[in-house]
N, C-alpha and C positions, 0 to 999 in steps of 0.2 A: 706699206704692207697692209694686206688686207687682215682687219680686226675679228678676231675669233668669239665669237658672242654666246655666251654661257647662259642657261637660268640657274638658278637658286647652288645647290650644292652640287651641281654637276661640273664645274669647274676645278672643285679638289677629287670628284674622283679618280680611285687609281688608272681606271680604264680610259677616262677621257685624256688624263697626264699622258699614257703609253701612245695613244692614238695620235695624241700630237709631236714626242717624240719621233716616232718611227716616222711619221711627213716629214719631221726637218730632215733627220737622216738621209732617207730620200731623195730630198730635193738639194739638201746640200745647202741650203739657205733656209734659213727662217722667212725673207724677206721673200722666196719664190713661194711659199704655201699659197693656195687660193683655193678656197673653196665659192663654188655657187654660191651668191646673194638669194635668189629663186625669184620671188616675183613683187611686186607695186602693187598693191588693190587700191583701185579709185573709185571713190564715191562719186559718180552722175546721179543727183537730185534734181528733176524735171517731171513736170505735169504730164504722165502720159497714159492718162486716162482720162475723162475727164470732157469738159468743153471744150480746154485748152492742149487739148491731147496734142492737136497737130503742128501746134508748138513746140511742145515740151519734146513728143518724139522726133522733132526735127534737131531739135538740140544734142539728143541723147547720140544720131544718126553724125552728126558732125564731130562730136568726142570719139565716137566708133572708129570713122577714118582716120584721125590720129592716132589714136593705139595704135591699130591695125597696122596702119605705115611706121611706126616708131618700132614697135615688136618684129615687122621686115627686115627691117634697117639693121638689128641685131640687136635692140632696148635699150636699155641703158647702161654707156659701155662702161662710168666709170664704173658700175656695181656687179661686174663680169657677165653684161648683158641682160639684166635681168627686167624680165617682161611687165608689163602694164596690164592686170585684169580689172574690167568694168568691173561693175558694183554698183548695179542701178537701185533709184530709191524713188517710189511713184506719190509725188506730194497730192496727185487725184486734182491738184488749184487748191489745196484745203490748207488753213495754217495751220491748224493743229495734226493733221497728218505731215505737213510738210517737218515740223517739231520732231516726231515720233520718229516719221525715213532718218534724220539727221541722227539722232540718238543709235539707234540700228544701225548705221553705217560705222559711228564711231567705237561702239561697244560693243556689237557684236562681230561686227566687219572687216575689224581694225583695220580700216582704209586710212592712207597715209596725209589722204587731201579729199575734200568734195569739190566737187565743181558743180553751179547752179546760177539762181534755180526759176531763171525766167520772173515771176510773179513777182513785186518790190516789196509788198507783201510780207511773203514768203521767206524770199532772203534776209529780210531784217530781226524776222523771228529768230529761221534757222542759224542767221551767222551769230545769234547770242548763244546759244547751245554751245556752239562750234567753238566759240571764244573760252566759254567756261571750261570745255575740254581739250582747249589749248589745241584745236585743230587745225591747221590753214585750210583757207576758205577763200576758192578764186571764182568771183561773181564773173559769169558770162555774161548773164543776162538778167538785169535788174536795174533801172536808173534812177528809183526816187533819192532824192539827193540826202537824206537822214541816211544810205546806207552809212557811209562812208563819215558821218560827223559824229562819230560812237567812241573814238578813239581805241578803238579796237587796232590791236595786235598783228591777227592771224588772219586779214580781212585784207582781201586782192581785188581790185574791180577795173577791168578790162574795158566794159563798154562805158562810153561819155556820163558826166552826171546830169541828172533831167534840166537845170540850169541852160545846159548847152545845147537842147533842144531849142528854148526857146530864142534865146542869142542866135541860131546859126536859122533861124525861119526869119528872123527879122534881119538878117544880113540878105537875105535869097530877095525877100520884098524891096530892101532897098535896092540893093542889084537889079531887080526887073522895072520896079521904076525910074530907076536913071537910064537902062536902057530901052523901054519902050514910051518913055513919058509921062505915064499912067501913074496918078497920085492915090497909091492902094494905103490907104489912109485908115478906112474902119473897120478894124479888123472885130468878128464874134469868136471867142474861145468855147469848145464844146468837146466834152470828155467825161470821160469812166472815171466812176467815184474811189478807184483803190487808189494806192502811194504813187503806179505809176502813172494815173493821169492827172491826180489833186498838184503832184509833186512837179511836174510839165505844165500845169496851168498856171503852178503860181509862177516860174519862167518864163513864162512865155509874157505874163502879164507884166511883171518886170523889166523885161526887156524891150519892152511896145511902149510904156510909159520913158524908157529912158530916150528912146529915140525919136518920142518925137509923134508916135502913132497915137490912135485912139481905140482903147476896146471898149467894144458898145456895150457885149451884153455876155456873159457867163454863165453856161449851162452845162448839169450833172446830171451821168444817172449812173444806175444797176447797173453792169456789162451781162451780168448773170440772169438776170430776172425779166431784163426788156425784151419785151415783144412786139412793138413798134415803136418808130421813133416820131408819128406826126405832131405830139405836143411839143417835142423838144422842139423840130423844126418850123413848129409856126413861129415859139417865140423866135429864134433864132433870125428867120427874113423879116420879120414885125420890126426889127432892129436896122435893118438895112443895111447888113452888112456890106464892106468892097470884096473880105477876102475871110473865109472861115478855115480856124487853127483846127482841129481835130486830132485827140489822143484816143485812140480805139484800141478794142482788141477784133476778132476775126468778127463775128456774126452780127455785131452791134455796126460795123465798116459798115456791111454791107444792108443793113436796113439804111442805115445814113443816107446812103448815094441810092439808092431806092426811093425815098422818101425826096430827096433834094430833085428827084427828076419828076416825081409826079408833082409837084410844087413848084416846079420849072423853073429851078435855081438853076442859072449858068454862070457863076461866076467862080474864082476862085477858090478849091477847098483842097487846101495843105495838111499832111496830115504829118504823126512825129512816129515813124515807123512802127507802127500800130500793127492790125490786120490788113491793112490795104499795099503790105510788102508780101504777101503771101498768094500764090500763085490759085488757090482758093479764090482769092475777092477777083482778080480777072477771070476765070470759070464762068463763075457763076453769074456775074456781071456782063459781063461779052462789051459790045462796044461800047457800053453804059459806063463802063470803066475809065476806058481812054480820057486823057485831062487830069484826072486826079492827081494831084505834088503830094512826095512823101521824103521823110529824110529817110535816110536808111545810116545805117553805120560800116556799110559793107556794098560793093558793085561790080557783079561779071564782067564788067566792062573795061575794069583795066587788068593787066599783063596778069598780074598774080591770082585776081581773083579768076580770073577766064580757066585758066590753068585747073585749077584746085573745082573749079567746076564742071571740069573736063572728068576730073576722078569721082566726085562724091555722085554726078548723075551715072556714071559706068558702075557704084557700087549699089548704090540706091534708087535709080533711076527716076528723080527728080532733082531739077537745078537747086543748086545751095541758094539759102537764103542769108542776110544778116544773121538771125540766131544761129545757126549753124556754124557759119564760119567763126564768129566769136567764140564757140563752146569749142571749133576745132582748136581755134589759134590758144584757147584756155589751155589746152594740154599739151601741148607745144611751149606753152611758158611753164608748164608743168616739168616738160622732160628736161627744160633749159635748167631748172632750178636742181635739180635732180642729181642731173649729170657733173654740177657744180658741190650740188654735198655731200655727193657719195653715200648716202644713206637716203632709207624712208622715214624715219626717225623725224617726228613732226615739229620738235624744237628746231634739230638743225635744218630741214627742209623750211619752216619759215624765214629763218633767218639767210635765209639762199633766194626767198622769193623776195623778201626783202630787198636783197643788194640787184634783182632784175635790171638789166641793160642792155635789151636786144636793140637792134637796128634794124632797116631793112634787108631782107635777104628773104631766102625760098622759104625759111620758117616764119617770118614775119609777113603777113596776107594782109593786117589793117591798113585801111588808110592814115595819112600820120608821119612822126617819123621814123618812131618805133616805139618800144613799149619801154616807162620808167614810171614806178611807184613814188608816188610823194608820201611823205609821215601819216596820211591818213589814211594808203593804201587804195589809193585815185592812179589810175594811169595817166600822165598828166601830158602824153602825146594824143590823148583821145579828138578823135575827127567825125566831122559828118558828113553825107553829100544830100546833094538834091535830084531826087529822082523823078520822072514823070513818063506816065501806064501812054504808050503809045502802040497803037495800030496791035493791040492786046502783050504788049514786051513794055518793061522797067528802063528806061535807058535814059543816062547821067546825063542831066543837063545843069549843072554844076556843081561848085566850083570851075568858072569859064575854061582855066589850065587844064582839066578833066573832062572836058564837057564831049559827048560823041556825039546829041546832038541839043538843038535851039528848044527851049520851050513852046509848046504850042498853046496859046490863048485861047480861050472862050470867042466864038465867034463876036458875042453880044458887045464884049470889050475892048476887040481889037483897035489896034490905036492906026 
Protein backbone atom coordinates (compact mmCIF):
# COMPACT_ATOMS: atom_id res chain seq x y z
CA UNK A 1 0.00 0.00 0.00
CA UNK A 2 1.31 3.21 -0.84
CA UNK A 3 2.22 5.33 2.59
CA UNK A 4 0.30 8.65 3.21
CA UNK A 5 3.09 11.10 4.53
CA UNK A 6 1.82 13.88 6.73
CA UNK A 7 3.84 16.93 8.33
CA UNK A 8 3.48 18.14 11.68
CA UNK A 9 -0.35 18.22 12.91
CA UNK A 10 -1.95 17.75 9.57
CA UNK A 11 -2.32 14.21 9.99
CA UNK A 12 -5.13 14.65 12.87
CA UNK A 13 -6.79 17.31 10.99
CA UNK A 14 -10.48 16.95 10.51
CA UNK A 15 -10.10 17.81 6.79
CA UNK A 16 -7.26 15.65 6.13
CA UNK A 17 -9.14 12.43 8.24
CA UNK A 18 -12.51 13.26 5.70
CA UNK A 19 -10.20 13.49 2.63
CA UNK A 20 -8.80 10.02 3.22
CA UNK A 21 -12.00 8.56 4.11
CA UNK A 22 -13.94 9.48 1.17
CA UNK A 23 -10.49 7.87 -1.10
CA UNK A 24 -11.11 4.54 0.67
CA UNK A 25 -14.83 4.83 0.12
CA UNK A 26 -14.12 5.31 -3.30
CA UNK A 27 -11.86 3.09 -4.08
CA UNK A 28 -13.21 0.35 -2.09
CA UNK A 29 -9.93 -0.56 -0.64
CA UNK A 30 -7.68 1.13 1.45
CA UNK A 31 -4.90 -1.00 -0.21
CA UNK A 32 -5.98 0.72 -3.98
CA UNK A 33 -5.43 4.70 -2.59
CA UNK A 34 -2.30 6.03 -4.57
CA UNK A 35 -1.43 9.13 -4.77
CA UNK A 36 1.46 10.73 -6.84
CA UNK A 37 5.13 10.40 -5.18
CA UNK A 38 6.00 13.69 -7.71
CA UNK A 39 9.48 13.79 -8.17
CA UNK A 40 13.58 12.66 -7.08
CA UNK A 41 15.87 15.92 -6.93
CA UNK A 42 19.50 14.77 -7.56
CA UNK A 43 22.43 16.56 -6.81
CA UNK A 44 25.14 16.56 -9.90
CA UNK A 45 28.23 18.26 -8.24
CA UNK A 46 30.96 18.79 -11.03
CA UNK A 47 33.43 21.34 -12.14
CA UNK A 48 31.59 23.30 -14.68
CA UNK A 49 33.22 26.30 -14.87
CA UNK A 50 36.39 26.59 -14.30
CA UNK A 51 39.74 24.96 -16.15
CA UNK A 52 38.15 21.73 -15.44
CA UNK A 53 34.79 22.92 -17.02
CA UNK A 54 35.09 20.34 -19.89
CA UNK A 55 35.20 17.75 -17.46
CA UNK A 56 32.92 18.48 -15.10
CA UNK A 57 30.18 19.52 -17.86
CA UNK A 58 30.90 16.35 -19.60
CA UNK A 59 29.92 14.68 -16.57
CA UNK A 60 26.88 16.69 -15.64
CA UNK A 61 26.00 15.83 -19.76
CA UNK A 62 26.13 11.92 -19.13
CA UNK A 63 23.73 12.18 -15.71
CA UNK A 64 21.54 14.26 -18.23
CA UNK A 65 21.05 11.29 -20.46
CA UNK A 66 20.10 9.13 -17.65
CA UNK A 67 17.28 11.12 -16.32
CA UNK A 68 16.29 12.06 -19.39
CA UNK A 69 15.90 8.25 -20.50
CA UNK A 70 14.79 7.13 -16.98
CA UNK A 71 11.91 10.07 -16.81
CA UNK A 72 10.94 8.46 -20.87
CA UNK A 73 10.76 5.15 -19.64
CA UNK A 74 8.01 6.37 -17.17
CA UNK A 75 10.69 7.16 -13.77
CA UNK A 76 10.53 5.42 -11.08
CA UNK A 77 7.83 2.93 -11.31
CA UNK A 78 7.89 1.54 -7.90
CA UNK A 79 7.04 5.37 -6.48
CA UNK A 80 3.92 5.67 -9.26
CA UNK A 81 6.56 6.96 -11.76
CA UNK A 82 7.90 9.63 -10.20
CA UNK A 83 10.61 11.66 -12.19
CA UNK A 84 14.39 12.49 -11.60
CA UNK A 85 15.21 16.45 -11.55
CA UNK A 86 18.91 17.54 -11.82
CA UNK A 87 20.13 19.83 -9.40
CA UNK A 88 23.31 20.94 -10.56
CA UNK A 89 26.08 22.34 -8.16
CA UNK A 90 29.20 24.10 -9.77
CA UNK A 91 32.41 23.24 -7.48
CA UNK A 92 34.27 26.01 -10.07
CA UNK A 93 37.63 22.81 -9.27
CA UNK A 94 37.42 24.88 -5.83
CA UNK A 95 37.28 22.81 -2.36
CA UNK A 96 35.72 25.08 -0.51
CA UNK A 97 33.17 25.85 -3.17
CA UNK A 98 32.95 22.30 -3.97
CA UNK A 99 31.92 22.20 0.38
CA UNK A 100 29.53 25.03 -0.05
CA UNK A 101 27.53 23.23 -3.62
CA UNK A 102 27.25 20.06 -1.19
CA UNK A 103 25.74 22.06 1.78
CA UNK A 104 23.12 23.77 -0.80
CA UNK A 105 22.27 20.77 -2.34
CA UNK A 106 21.54 19.07 0.90
CA UNK A 107 19.88 21.95 2.83
CA UNK A 108 18.50 23.78 0.53
CA UNK A 109 17.73 21.34 -2.31
CA UNK A 110 16.65 18.43 -0.46
CA UNK A 111 18.23 16.23 -3.10
CA UNK A 112 17.85 12.61 -2.13
CA UNK A 113 21.56 11.56 -3.54
CA UNK A 114 24.63 13.60 -5.15
CA UNK A 115 26.46 12.26 -7.51
CA UNK A 116 30.18 13.62 -8.24
CA UNK A 117 32.44 15.14 -8.27
CA UNK A 118 35.41 14.39 -10.61
CA UNK A 119 38.30 16.22 -8.59
CA UNK A 120 39.74 13.50 -5.51
CA UNK A 121 40.07 16.42 -4.01
CA UNK A 122 36.93 17.53 -3.92
CA UNK A 123 34.93 14.36 -3.26
CA UNK A 124 36.91 13.69 -0.09
CA UNK A 125 35.94 17.04 1.34
CA UNK A 126 32.38 16.98 -0.06
CA UNK A 127 31.56 13.17 0.89
CA UNK A 128 32.45 14.41 4.71
CA UNK A 129 29.57 17.00 4.53
CA UNK A 130 27.56 14.52 2.85
CA UNK A 131 28.26 11.83 5.60
CA UNK A 132 27.58 14.26 8.49
CA UNK A 133 24.09 14.85 6.76
CA UNK A 134 23.63 11.44 6.29
CA UNK A 135 23.36 11.76 2.50
CA UNK A 136 24.32 8.97 0.04
CA UNK A 137 27.07 10.01 -2.03
CA UNK A 138 27.80 8.04 -5.42
CA UNK A 139 31.42 8.99 -6.55
CA UNK A 140 31.40 8.85 -10.48
CA UNK A 141 34.35 10.26 -10.74
CA UNK A 142 37.17 10.57 -8.29
CA UNK A 143 39.96 7.76 -7.56
CA UNK A 144 42.34 8.79 -4.92
CA UNK A 145 42.30 5.79 -2.82
CA UNK A 146 41.75 7.73 0.89
CA UNK A 147 38.07 8.21 -0.68
CA UNK A 148 36.91 5.09 0.20
CA UNK A 149 39.18 4.25 3.50
CA UNK A 150 36.96 6.76 5.79
CA UNK A 151 34.65 4.29 6.80
CA UNK A 152 32.02 6.20 5.80
CA UNK A 153 28.42 5.06 5.36
CA UNK A 154 26.58 6.96 2.73
CA UNK A 155 29.85 6.77 0.38
CA UNK A 156 29.35 4.83 -3.22
CA UNK A 157 32.35 4.84 -5.63
CA UNK A 158 31.85 3.42 -9.00
CA UNK A 159 34.98 4.20 -10.81
CA UNK A 160 38.42 1.75 -9.82
CA UNK A 161 40.55 2.92 -6.79
CA UNK A 162 43.90 4.88 -7.89
CA UNK A 163 45.64 1.45 -6.58
CA UNK A 164 44.38 -0.07 -9.86
CA UNK A 165 45.59 2.36 -12.11
CA UNK A 166 48.76 1.39 -11.18
CA UNK A 167 48.37 -2.56 -11.04
CA UNK A 168 46.66 -2.65 -14.47
CA UNK A 169 49.63 -0.28 -16.36
CA UNK A 170 52.10 -2.62 -15.07
CA UNK A 171 49.85 -5.73 -16.23
CA UNK A 172 49.59 -3.77 -20.05
CA UNK A 173 53.84 -3.52 -19.67
CA UNK A 174 54.25 -6.97 -18.87
CA UNK A 175 51.82 -8.02 -21.58
CA UNK A 176 53.67 -6.02 -24.33
CA UNK A 177 56.85 -7.27 -23.13
CA UNK A 178 56.26 -10.80 -23.47
CA UNK A 179 54.83 -10.13 -26.44
CA UNK A 180 56.99 -8.02 -28.33
CA UNK A 181 60.43 -8.97 -26.41
CA UNK A 182 61.15 -5.63 -25.41
CA UNK A 183 62.45 -5.37 -21.55
CA UNK A 184 60.42 -1.95 -20.69
CA UNK A 185 62.04 -2.11 -17.50
CA UNK A 186 62.57 1.92 -16.49
CA UNK A 187 59.85 3.18 -15.95
CA UNK A 188 59.74 7.69 -14.83
CA UNK A 189 56.39 8.41 -12.88
CA UNK A 190 55.15 12.07 -13.73
CA UNK A 191 51.97 13.71 -12.32
CA UNK A 192 49.62 16.44 -10.90
CA UNK A 193 50.18 17.30 -7.30
CA UNK A 194 46.36 16.83 -6.26
CA UNK A 195 44.91 13.25 -4.52
CA UNK A 196 44.32 12.27 -7.87
CA UNK A 197 47.76 12.09 -9.26
CA UNK A 198 49.91 11.77 -5.66
CA UNK A 199 47.31 9.02 -5.04
CA UNK A 200 48.15 7.02 -8.72
CA UNK A 201 51.81 7.56 -8.20
CA UNK A 202 52.03 6.11 -5.01
CA UNK A 203 50.34 2.96 -7.16
CA UNK A 204 51.73 2.87 -9.64
CA UNK A 205 55.12 2.94 -7.73
CA UNK A 206 54.08 0.04 -5.71
CA UNK A 207 53.14 -1.94 -8.13
CA UNK A 208 56.48 -1.48 -10.43
CA UNK A 209 58.57 -2.35 -7.26
CA UNK A 210 56.33 -5.45 -6.81
CA UNK A 211 56.97 -6.66 -10.20
CA UNK A 212 59.88 -6.64 -10.64
CA UNK A 213 60.36 -3.01 -12.57
CA UNK A 214 62.39 -0.05 -11.78
CA UNK A 215 61.25 3.56 -11.34
CA UNK A 216 63.99 5.97 -12.05
CA UNK A 217 62.86 9.17 -11.33
CA UNK A 218 59.42 10.94 -9.83
CA UNK A 219 58.13 14.06 -10.81
CA UNK A 220 55.41 16.85 -9.53
CA UNK A 221 53.69 19.69 -10.27
CA UNK A 222 50.75 22.52 -10.40
CA UNK A 223 48.11 21.21 -12.88
CA UNK A 224 46.72 24.87 -12.27
CA UNK A 225 49.54 27.03 -12.30
CA UNK A 226 51.90 25.35 -15.09
CA UNK A 227 52.77 27.05 -18.01
CA UNK A 228 55.38 24.83 -19.33
CA UNK A 229 56.50 21.80 -18.71
CA UNK A 230 60.45 21.93 -20.07
CA UNK A 231 61.95 21.59 -16.54
CA UNK A 232 59.85 18.78 -15.71
CA UNK A 233 60.80 17.00 -18.97
CA UNK A 234 64.45 17.51 -18.82
CA UNK A 235 64.67 15.82 -15.49
CA UNK A 236 62.35 13.30 -16.65
CA UNK A 237 64.88 12.04 -20.26
CA UNK A 238 68.10 12.99 -17.85
CA UNK A 239 66.77 9.68 -16.26
CA UNK A 240 66.55 7.57 -19.26
CA UNK A 241 63.58 6.40 -19.04
CA UNK A 242 62.10 2.94 -21.29
CA UNK A 243 58.38 3.93 -20.62
CA UNK A 244 56.92 7.27 -18.90
CA UNK A 245 53.60 6.78 -16.43
CA UNK A 246 51.68 9.96 -16.62
CA UNK A 247 48.62 11.17 -14.33
CA UNK A 248 47.43 14.51 -16.10
CA UNK A 249 44.60 16.58 -16.35
CA UNK A 250 43.59 18.35 -19.82
CA UNK A 251 46.14 21.36 -20.46
CA UNK A 252 49.06 20.11 -18.39
CA UNK A 253 48.54 16.51 -21.21
CA UNK A 254 49.04 18.46 -23.63
CA UNK A 255 52.09 20.86 -22.87
CA UNK A 256 53.54 17.16 -21.93
CA UNK A 257 53.40 15.58 -25.40
CA UNK A 258 54.37 19.13 -26.76
CA UNK A 259 57.30 19.38 -24.81
CA UNK A 260 58.35 15.42 -25.11
CA UNK A 261 58.37 16.17 -29.00
CA UNK A 262 60.45 19.14 -29.16
CA UNK A 263 62.92 16.98 -26.89
CA UNK A 264 62.43 14.29 -29.20
CA UNK A 265 61.30 11.74 -26.75
CA UNK A 266 59.78 8.63 -28.69
CA UNK A 267 59.27 6.27 -26.61
CA UNK A 268 56.59 5.03 -24.50
CA UNK A 269 54.31 7.45 -22.48
CA UNK A 270 51.15 5.84 -20.72
CA UNK A 271 49.10 7.81 -19.20
CA UNK A 272 46.06 6.93 -16.19
CA UNK A 273 43.10 8.41 -18.03
CA UNK A 274 44.08 11.84 -17.36
CA UNK A 275 43.30 14.56 -20.08
CA UNK A 276 44.67 12.60 -22.85
CA UNK A 277 41.00 10.66 -22.90
CA UNK A 278 39.60 13.72 -23.91
CA UNK A 279 38.72 14.42 -27.48
CA UNK A 280 40.46 18.15 -26.69
CA UNK A 281 44.12 16.51 -26.39
CA UNK A 282 43.70 14.81 -30.04
CA UNK A 283 42.38 18.41 -31.55
CA UNK A 284 44.69 20.02 -30.65
CA UNK A 285 47.50 17.82 -30.93
CA UNK A 286 46.73 16.32 -34.40
CA UNK A 287 49.02 13.57 -35.34
CA UNK A 288 51.37 14.62 -32.46
CA UNK A 289 48.89 12.72 -30.58
CA UNK A 290 48.81 9.36 -32.15
CA UNK A 291 51.01 6.74 -29.77
CA UNK A 292 50.12 8.00 -26.75
CA UNK A 293 48.59 4.71 -24.16
CA UNK A 294 46.02 5.67 -21.80
CA UNK A 295 43.77 3.64 -19.39
CA UNK A 296 40.43 4.56 -19.61
CA UNK A 297 37.60 3.03 -17.38
CA UNK A 298 35.13 2.98 -20.26
CA UNK A 299 35.39 2.20 -24.45
CA UNK A 300 33.15 2.80 -27.63
CA UNK A 301 34.49 0.01 -28.84
CA UNK A 302 32.40 -2.64 -27.39
CA UNK A 303 28.49 -3.53 -27.84
CA UNK A 304 27.33 -1.36 -24.89
CA UNK A 305 29.47 1.37 -25.01
CA UNK A 306 28.99 1.82 -29.02
CA UNK A 307 25.28 1.86 -28.24
CA UNK A 308 25.11 4.49 -25.51
CA UNK A 309 27.47 6.49 -27.74
CA UNK A 310 25.25 6.31 -30.51
CA UNK A 311 22.59 8.26 -28.03
CA UNK A 312 24.72 10.76 -25.92
CA UNK A 313 26.56 12.07 -29.42
CA UNK A 314 22.65 12.44 -31.15
CA UNK A 315 21.82 14.36 -27.58
CA UNK A 316 25.03 16.33 -27.27
CA UNK A 317 26.76 15.92 -30.24
CA UNK A 318 30.03 14.79 -28.99
CA UNK A 319 31.26 11.15 -28.38
CA UNK A 320 31.02 9.94 -24.50
CA UNK A 321 33.98 9.81 -22.82
CA UNK A 322 34.84 7.65 -19.52
CA UNK A 323 33.52 10.44 -17.15
CA UNK A 324 30.53 10.47 -18.81
CA UNK A 325 29.59 7.21 -19.08
CA UNK A 326 30.54 6.54 -15.28
CA UNK A 327 28.24 9.73 -14.08
CA UNK A 328 25.50 8.08 -16.59
CA UNK A 329 26.01 4.43 -15.35
CA UNK A 330 25.86 6.62 -11.45
CA UNK A 331 22.28 7.29 -12.12
CA UNK A 332 21.31 4.06 -13.39
CA UNK A 333 22.72 2.58 -10.02
CA UNK A 334 20.83 5.46 -8.76
CA UNK A 335 17.31 4.46 -10.36
CA UNK A 336 18.25 0.61 -9.57
CA UNK A 337 18.50 1.47 -5.71
CA UNK A 338 15.31 3.58 -6.07
CA UNK A 339 13.17 1.44 -7.52
CA UNK A 340 14.23 -1.27 -4.78
CA UNK A 341 13.18 1.32 -1.83
CA UNK A 342 10.44 2.82 -2.87
CA UNK A 343 11.26 6.04 -1.45
CA UNK A 344 13.72 9.07 -1.69
CA UNK A 345 14.14 8.95 1.93
CA UNK A 346 18.07 9.05 2.19
CA UNK A 347 18.27 6.39 5.24
CA UNK A 348 16.30 3.93 3.24
CA UNK A 349 17.67 4.86 -0.24
CA UNK A 350 21.42 4.10 1.26
CA UNK A 351 20.57 1.10 2.58
CA UNK A 352 19.20 0.03 -1.03
CA UNK A 353 22.49 1.33 -2.42
CA UNK A 354 23.92 -0.62 -0.15
CA UNK A 355 22.43 -4.18 -0.98
CA UNK A 356 23.59 -3.02 -5.03
CA UNK A 357 23.68 -6.16 -7.42
CA UNK A 358 23.50 -5.27 -10.81
CA UNK A 359 24.88 -7.57 -13.50
CA UNK A 360 25.35 -7.10 -17.01
CA UNK A 361 22.49 -6.00 -19.00
CA UNK A 362 21.39 -2.68 -21.10
CA UNK A 363 21.69 -0.61 -17.69
CA UNK A 364 24.92 -1.92 -16.82
CA UNK A 365 27.55 -0.04 -19.69
CA UNK A 366 31.02 -0.75 -17.41
CA UNK A 367 33.52 -2.92 -18.17
CA UNK A 368 33.57 -5.62 -15.45
CA UNK A 369 30.95 -7.88 -14.33
CA UNK A 370 28.84 -5.65 -12.80
CA UNK A 371 28.42 -3.43 -10.21
CA UNK A 372 28.75 -4.81 -6.15
CA UNK A 373 29.59 -2.45 -3.05
CA UNK A 374 32.07 -3.94 -0.55
CA UNK A 375 31.84 -2.44 3.33
CA UNK A 376 33.89 0.37 2.25
CA UNK A 377 31.47 1.31 -0.59
CA UNK A 378 34.40 0.27 -3.37
CA UNK A 379 32.63 -1.34 -6.36
CA UNK A 380 34.60 -4.27 -6.28
CA UNK A 381 33.77 -5.39 -10.09
CA UNK A 382 35.77 -2.17 -11.06
CA UNK A 383 37.96 -2.63 -14.45
CA UNK A 384 40.21 -0.88 -16.71
CA UNK A 385 41.33 -1.01 -20.35
CA UNK A 386 44.16 0.09 -22.39
CA UNK A 387 43.59 2.43 -24.94
CA UNK A 388 45.88 3.93 -27.78
CA UNK A 389 45.28 7.67 -29.95
CA UNK A 390 45.50 6.01 -33.39
CA UNK A 391 45.34 7.74 -37.00
CA UNK A 392 43.50 10.67 -34.52
CA UNK A 393 40.61 7.83 -32.73
CA UNK A 394 41.01 6.06 -28.97
CA UNK A 395 40.81 2.39 -30.03
CA UNK A 396 41.11 -0.75 -27.23
CA UNK A 397 44.12 -2.45 -27.55
CA UNK A 398 43.65 -4.29 -24.40
CA UNK A 399 42.78 -6.55 -22.37
CA UNK A 400 43.86 -9.08 -25.63
CA UNK A 401 39.91 -10.72 -25.21
CA UNK A 402 38.80 -6.79 -26.07
CA UNK A 403 41.36 -5.76 -28.14
CA UNK A 404 39.97 -4.18 -31.74
CA UNK A 405 43.16 -3.36 -32.61
CA UNK A 406 47.41 -4.20 -31.88
CA UNK A 407 49.30 -1.56 -30.28
CA UNK A 408 51.46 0.37 -32.36
CA UNK A 409 55.14 1.10 -31.13
CA UNK A 410 57.46 3.82 -31.46
CA UNK A 411 59.26 3.41 -34.50
CA UNK A 412 62.72 4.16 -32.55
CA UNK A 413 61.70 0.83 -30.41
CA UNK A 414 60.28 -1.54 -32.52
CA UNK A 415 61.51 -4.99 -31.87
Amino acid sequence: MMMLRYKNSVLFAPSAVLVLIVLILVSGCADRVSLPDGEIRVGLLFPMTGESAGFGNDCVNGSLLAIEEINAEGGIRSMNGAMLVPVTGDTRGNISEGIAQTIRLIEAENVSAIIGAYHSSIVIAATEDAEKQKTPFIVSVGVADPVTERGFRYLFRLIPRAENYGKDQVRFLMYLSNQTGIPFRRVALLHENTGFGTSVALGQRDALIRAGFEPVIEVGYDAETVSGMSDEISRIISANPDVILETTYIRDSILIRNELDRAGYDSLLIDSAGGTVTPRYRDELGSSADGTLTLSEYSTRTREGGELNERFLSRFGTNITGDSAYSYQAVRVLQDALERAGTGDRELLREALARTDMKKSDRMILPGEGILFDETGQNMYSQLYMLQAQDGELVLVWPESDMTSPVILPSTIQS
